[in-house]
C-alpha positions in Angstrom: -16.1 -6.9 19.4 -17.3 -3.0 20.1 -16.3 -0.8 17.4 -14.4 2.5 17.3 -16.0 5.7 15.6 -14.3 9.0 15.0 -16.6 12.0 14.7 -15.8 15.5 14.1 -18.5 17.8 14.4 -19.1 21.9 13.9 -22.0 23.9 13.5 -22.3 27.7 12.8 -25.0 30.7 12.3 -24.9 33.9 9.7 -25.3 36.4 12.8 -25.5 34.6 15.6 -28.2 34.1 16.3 -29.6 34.0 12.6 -29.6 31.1 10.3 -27.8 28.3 11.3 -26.8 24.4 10.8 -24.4 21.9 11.6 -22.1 19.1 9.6 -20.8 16.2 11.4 -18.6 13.3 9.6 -18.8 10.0 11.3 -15.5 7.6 10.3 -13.9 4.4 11.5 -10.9 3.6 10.6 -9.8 6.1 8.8 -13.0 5.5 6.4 -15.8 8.0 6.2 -19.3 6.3 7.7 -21.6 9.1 6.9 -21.5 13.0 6.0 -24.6 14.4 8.0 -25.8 18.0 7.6 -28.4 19.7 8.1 -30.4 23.4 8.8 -31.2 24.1 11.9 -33.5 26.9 11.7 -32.6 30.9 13.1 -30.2 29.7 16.5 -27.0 30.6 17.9 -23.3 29.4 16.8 -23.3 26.9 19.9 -26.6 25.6 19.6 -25.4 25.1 16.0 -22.0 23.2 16.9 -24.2 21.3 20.0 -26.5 20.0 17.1 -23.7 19.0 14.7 -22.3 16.4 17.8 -25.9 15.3 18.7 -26.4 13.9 14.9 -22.8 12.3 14.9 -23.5 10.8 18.0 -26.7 9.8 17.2 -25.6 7.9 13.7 -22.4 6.2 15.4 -25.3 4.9 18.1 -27.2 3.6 15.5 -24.4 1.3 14.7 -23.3 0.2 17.6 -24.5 0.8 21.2 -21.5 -0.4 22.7 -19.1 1.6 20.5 -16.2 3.7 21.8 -16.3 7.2 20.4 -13.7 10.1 19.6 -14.8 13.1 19.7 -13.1 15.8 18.1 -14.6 19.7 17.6 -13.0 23.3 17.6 -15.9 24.1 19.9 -14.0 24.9 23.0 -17.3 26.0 25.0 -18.9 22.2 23.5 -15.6 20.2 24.6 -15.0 21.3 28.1 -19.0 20.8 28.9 -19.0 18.2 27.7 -16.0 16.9 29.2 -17.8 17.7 32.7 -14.6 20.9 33.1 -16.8 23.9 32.7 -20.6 24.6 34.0 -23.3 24.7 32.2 -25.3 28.4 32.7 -28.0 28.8 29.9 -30.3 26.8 29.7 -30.4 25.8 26.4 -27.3 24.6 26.8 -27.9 22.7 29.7 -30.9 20.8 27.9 -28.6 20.3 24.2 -25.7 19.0 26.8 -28.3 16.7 28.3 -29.1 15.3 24.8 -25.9 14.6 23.8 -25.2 13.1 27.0 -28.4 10.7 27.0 -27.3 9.4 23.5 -24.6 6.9 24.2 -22.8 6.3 27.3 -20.7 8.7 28.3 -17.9 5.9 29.9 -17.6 5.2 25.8 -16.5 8.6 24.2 -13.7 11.2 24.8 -14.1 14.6 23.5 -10.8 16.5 22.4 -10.4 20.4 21.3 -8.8 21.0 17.4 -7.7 23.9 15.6 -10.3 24.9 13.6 -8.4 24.4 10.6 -8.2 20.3 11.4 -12.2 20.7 11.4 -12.6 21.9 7.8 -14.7 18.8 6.5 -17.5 19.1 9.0 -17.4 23.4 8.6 -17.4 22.5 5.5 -20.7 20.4 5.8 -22.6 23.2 7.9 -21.8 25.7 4.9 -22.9 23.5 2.4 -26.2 22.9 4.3 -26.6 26.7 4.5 -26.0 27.8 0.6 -28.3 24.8 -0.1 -30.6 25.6 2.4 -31.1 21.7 2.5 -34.2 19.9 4.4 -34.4 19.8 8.7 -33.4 16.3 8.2 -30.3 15.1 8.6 -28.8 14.3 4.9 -26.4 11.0 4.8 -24.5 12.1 1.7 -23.4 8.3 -0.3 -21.5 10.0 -3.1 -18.3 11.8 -2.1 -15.9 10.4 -4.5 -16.8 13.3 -7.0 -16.0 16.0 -4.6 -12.2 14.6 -4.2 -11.9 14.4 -8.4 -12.5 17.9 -8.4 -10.7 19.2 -5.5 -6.8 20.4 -5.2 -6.1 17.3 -2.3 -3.6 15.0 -4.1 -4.6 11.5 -3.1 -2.2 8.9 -1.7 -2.1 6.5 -5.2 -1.3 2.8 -3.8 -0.4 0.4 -6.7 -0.8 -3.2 -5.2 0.7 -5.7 -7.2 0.2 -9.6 -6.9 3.3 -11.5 -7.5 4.1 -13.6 -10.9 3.2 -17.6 -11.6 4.8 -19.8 -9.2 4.9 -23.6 -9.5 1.8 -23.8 -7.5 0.0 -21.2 -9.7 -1.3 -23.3 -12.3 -3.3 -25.4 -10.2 -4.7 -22.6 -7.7 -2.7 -24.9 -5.2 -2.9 -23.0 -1.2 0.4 -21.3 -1.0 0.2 -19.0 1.8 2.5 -17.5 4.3 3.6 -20.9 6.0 4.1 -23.2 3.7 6.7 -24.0 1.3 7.6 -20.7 -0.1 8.2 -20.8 -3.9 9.8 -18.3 -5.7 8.8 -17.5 -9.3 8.9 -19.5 -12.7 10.8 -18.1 -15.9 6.7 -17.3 -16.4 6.6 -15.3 -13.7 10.1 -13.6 -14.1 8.5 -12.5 -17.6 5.4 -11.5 -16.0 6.9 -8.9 -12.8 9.2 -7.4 -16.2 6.2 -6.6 -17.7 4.4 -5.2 -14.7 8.3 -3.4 -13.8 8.0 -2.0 -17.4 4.3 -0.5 -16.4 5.6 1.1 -12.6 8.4 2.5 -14.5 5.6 4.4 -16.2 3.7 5.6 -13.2 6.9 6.5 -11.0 6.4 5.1 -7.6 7.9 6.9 -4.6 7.7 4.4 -2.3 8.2 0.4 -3.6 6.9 -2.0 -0.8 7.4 -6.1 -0.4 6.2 -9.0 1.2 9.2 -10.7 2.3 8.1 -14.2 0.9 10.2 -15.7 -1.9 7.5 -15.3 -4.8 7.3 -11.2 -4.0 10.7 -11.1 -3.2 11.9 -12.7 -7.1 9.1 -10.6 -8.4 10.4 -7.7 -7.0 13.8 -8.3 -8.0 12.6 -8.4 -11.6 10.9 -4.7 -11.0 13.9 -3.1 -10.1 15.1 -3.1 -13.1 12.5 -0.9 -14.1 12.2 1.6 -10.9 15.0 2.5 -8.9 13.8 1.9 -5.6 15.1 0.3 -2.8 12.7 -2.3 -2.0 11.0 -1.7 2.2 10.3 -5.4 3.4 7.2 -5.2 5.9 5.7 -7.7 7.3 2.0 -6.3 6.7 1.9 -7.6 3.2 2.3 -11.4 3.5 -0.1 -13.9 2.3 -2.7 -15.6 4.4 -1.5 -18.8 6.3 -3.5 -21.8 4.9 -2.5 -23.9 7.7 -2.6 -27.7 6.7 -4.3 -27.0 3.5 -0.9 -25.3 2.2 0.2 -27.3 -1.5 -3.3 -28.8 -2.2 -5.5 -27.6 -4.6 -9.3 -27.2 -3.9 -10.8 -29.8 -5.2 -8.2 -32.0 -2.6 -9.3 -29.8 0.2 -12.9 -30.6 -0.5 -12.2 -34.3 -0.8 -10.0 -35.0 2.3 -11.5 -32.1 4.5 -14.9 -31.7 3.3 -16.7 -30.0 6.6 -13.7 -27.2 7.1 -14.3 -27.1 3.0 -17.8 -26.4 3.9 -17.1 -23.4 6.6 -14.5 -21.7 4.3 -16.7 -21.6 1.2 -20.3 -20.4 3.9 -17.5 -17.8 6.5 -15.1 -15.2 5.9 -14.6 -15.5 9.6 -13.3 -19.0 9.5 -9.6 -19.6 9.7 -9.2 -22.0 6.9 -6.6 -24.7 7.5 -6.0 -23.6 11.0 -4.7 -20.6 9.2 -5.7 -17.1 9.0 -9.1 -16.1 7.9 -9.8 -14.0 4.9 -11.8 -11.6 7.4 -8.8 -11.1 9.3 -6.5 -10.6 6.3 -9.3 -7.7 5.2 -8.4 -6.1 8.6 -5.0 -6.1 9.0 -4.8 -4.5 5.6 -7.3 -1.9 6.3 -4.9 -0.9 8.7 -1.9 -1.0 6.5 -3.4 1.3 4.1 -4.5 3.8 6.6 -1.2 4.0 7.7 0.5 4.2 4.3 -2.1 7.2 3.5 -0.9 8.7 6.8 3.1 8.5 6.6 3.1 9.0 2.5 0.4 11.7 1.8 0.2 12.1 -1.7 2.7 10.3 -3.1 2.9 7.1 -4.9 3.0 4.1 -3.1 3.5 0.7 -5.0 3.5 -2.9 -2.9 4.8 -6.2 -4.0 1.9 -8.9 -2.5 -0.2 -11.8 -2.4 -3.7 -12.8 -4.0 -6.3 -12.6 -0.7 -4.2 -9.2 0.7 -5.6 -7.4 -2.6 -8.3 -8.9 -2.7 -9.1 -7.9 0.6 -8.0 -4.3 -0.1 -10.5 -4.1 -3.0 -13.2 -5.2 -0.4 -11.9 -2.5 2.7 -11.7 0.7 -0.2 -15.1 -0.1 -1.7 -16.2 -0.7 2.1 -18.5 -3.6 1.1 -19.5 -6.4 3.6 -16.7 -8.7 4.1 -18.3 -11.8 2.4 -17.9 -9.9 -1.0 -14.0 -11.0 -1.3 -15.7 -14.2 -2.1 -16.7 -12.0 -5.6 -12.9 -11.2 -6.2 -10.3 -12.4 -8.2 -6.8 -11.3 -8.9 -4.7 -12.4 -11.7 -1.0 -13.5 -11.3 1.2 -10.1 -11.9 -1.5 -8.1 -12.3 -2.3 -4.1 -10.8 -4.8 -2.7 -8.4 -4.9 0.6 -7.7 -6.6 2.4 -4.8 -6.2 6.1 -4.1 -6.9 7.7 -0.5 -7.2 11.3 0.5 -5.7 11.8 3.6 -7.4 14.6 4.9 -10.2 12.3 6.0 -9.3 8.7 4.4 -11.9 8.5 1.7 -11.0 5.3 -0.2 -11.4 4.3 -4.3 -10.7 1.8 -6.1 -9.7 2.9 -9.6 -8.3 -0.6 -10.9 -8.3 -4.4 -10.4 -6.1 -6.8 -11.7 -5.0 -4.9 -14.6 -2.2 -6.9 -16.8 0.4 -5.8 -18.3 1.1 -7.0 -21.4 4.8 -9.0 -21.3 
């Protein structure tokens, strides 16, 4: 399946012409690919902003030919040539244009005018390249969590929580979203009080639930705690395990050893007939981006299952898929993630913290 990459792109030049460079930020998803700036030499402001969507296009290229591509720039002159609406008269222009153009196939991207204060992170790129006066080549920044700490952008703070001990829990039995449906043990009561006792702490704005049983008991138990009403959405229910559902491992591995086999080697594989622990990664990719987008900055804490935060510790560290296969999360315990909205750059600050009861 093609993928679908969001650039935004600017470029600018101290005197125009004078010296100039560009700063483009490639993202899908809501996460940030790359941050690529560079100096450009003595040129104009267009040539500049031209050079800025030649690199993003170029790095979104390199990762998938077959890609669809937004484009967004406050380059009015660079979006309407682009767009084939206005001519092309000089002839640098004409030859940058062409450039861009021969990159990726234009069928694949859209190109879209923004204010220039929704453009800020790649004009703030281009700047950065200038006071550094940083090489020719394009630099992929890899560190940008320590820009965030230090900036005034209040993060969205999600607080996933895995439900308490169910009967099943002891024996790591498959208990996913259509199968019997426990709700908690007195164990698990005591653990979501504990946890309750913690949120109460961090003041949520927002409290989130899976609308199975077990999440549902666990939490009735946190609303003692935090005195929010409780949003059921669908988003946040456990995997399906299909005809595996009640069994423990080791009996999945004795009566179905080959499908044992695939669900151990590929994420992709839908164990049990159920719903694969790639596809669980995605749909909650797309749950947090759209809790970072409808609760900016506030706290946001969800009631859920074992493979959903496991997969969301895989989407906000943005490491290959197989790496949930690395991840455990305890019964009743807290992961946090923070996201900054103004371009979806994702952290994990905990995993499976517990509380003590």
């Amino acid at each position: 399946m093609a993928r679908h990459f969001q650039i935004t792109a600017d470029g600018g030049s101290r005197g125009n012409p004078g010296p100039a460079a560009y700063g483009a930020v490639v993202s899908e998803n809501g996460k940030i690919l790359a941050e690529l700036y560079a100096t450009i030499g003595i040129a104009s402001n267009n040539v500049a902003e031209y050079s800025g969507l030649i690199a993003g296009l170029e790095h979104a290229h390199s990762l998938d030919v077959e890609a669809t591509i937004e484009v967004k720039m406050d380059s009015k002159l660079v979006v309407e040539q682009m767009s084939g609406r206005w001519q092309i008269k000089h002839p640098d222009m004409r030859e940058l244009a062409k450039k861009a153009r021969d990159i990726h196939a234009l069928s694949l991207i859209t190109f879209t005018w923004i204010p220039r204060d929704q453009n800020s992170h790649a004009d703030r790129l281009a700047n950065k390249a200038l006071d550094g006066e940083v090489a020719q080549s394009p630099m992929v920044q890899k560190n940008f969590l320590h820009q965030r700490l230090i900036s005034d952008e209040v993060p969205t703070t999600i607080i996933l929580i895995r439900h308490g001990e169910t009967p099943l829990t002891p024996e790591r039995r498959f208990s996913g979203s259509g199968g019997s449906n426990p709700g908690l043990t007195e164990k698990g009561r005591a653990q979501a009080r504990a946890v309750g006792k913690e949120l109460a702490a961090r003041k949520p704005d927002v409290l989130l639930v899976s609308p199975m049983q077990r999440t549902r008991d666990t939490a009735e138990e946190i609303a003692q705690f935090v005195e929010i009403a409780p949003v059921f959405e669908e988003e946040w229910i456990e995997a399906s395990f299909g005809h595996w559902d009640g069994l423990t491992p080791h009996e999945v591995e004795a009566q179905y050893p080959e499908e044992f086999a695939m669900w151990v080697s590929d994420p992709w594989y839908a164990q049990g007939g159920g719903e694969a622990y790639a596809a669980v990664a995605e749909r909650v990719g797309t749950a947090l981006a759209k809790i970072a987008a409808e609760h900016a900055g506030k706290t946001v804490a969800i009631v859920t299952h074992n493979v959903v935060v496991k997969g969301a510790v895989c989407v906000a560290l943005q490491t290959p898929i197989e790496s949930i296969y690395h991840v455990d999360i305890a019964p009743c315990s807290i992961t946090t993630i923070k996201i900054w909205p103004s371009d979806g750059l994702t952290a994990l600050m905990s995993m499976s913290e517990r509380p003590q009861s």
